[in-house]
C-alpha positions in Angstrom: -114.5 -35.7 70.0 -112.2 -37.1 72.9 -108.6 -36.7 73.1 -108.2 -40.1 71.8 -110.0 -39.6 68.7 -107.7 -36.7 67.3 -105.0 -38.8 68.4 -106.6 -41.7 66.0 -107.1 -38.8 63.4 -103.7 -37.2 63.5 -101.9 -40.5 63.4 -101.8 -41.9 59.9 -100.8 -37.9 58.8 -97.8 -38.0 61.5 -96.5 -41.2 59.6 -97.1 -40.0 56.2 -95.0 -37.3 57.7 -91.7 -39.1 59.5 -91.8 -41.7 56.4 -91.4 -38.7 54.0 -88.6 -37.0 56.1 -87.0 -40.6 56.2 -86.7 -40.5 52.5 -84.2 -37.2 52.3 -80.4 -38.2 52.1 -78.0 -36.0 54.4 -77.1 -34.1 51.2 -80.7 -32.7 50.5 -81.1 -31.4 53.9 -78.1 -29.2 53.4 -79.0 -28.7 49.6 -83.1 -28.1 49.1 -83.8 -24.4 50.0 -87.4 -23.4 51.4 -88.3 -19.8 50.1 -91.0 -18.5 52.4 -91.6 -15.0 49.7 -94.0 -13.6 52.1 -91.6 -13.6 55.2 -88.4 -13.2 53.2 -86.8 -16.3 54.4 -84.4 -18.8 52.5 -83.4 -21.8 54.5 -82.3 -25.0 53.8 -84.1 -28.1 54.4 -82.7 -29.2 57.5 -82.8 -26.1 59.5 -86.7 -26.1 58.3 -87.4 -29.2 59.4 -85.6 -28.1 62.9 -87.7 -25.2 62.9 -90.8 -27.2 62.7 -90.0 -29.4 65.7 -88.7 -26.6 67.6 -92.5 -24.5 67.4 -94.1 -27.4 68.1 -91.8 -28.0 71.4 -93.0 -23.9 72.2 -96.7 -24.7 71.7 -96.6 -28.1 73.8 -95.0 -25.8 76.4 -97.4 -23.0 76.2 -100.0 -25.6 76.7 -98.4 -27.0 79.5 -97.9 -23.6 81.4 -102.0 -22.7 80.8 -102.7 -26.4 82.2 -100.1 -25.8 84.9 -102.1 -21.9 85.6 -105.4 -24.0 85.8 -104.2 -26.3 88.6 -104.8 -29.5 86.3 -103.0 -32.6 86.0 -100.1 -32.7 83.1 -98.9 -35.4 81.2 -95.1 -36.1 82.2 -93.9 -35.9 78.6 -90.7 -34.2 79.1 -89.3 -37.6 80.8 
């Protein structure tokens, strides 16, 4: 697989995903709680959803750093 066919993959699951977020007034970020039992953590939607983009960013980081180590070429995507 090339990195253009994961992109193709991922794709129709990254819109499913930002046209579902799209549908959640301002009211249920601040009002639907996420119970995560196994870590102990209650947090309302928005802050989630933050969350979520927030380890992403880390990972796309930490990806960049290990590409940066190798000497290869990075994407400019912070621009």
């Amino acid at each position: 697989m090339s990195i253009s066919d994961e992109i193709e993959f991922a794709q129709p699951f990254r819109r499913e995903f930002l046209d579902y977020v799209q549908t959640f007034s301002v009211d249920d970020l601040s009002r639907i709680t996420i119970t995560r039992t196994e870590l102990g953590q209650v947090k309302n939607l928005g802050d989630y959803l933050l969350r979520v983009a927030y380890h992403e960013a880390v990972h796309s980081g930490q990806f960049l750093s290990y590409l940066r180590t190798l000497n290869i070429a990075r994407p400019q995507i912070w621009d």
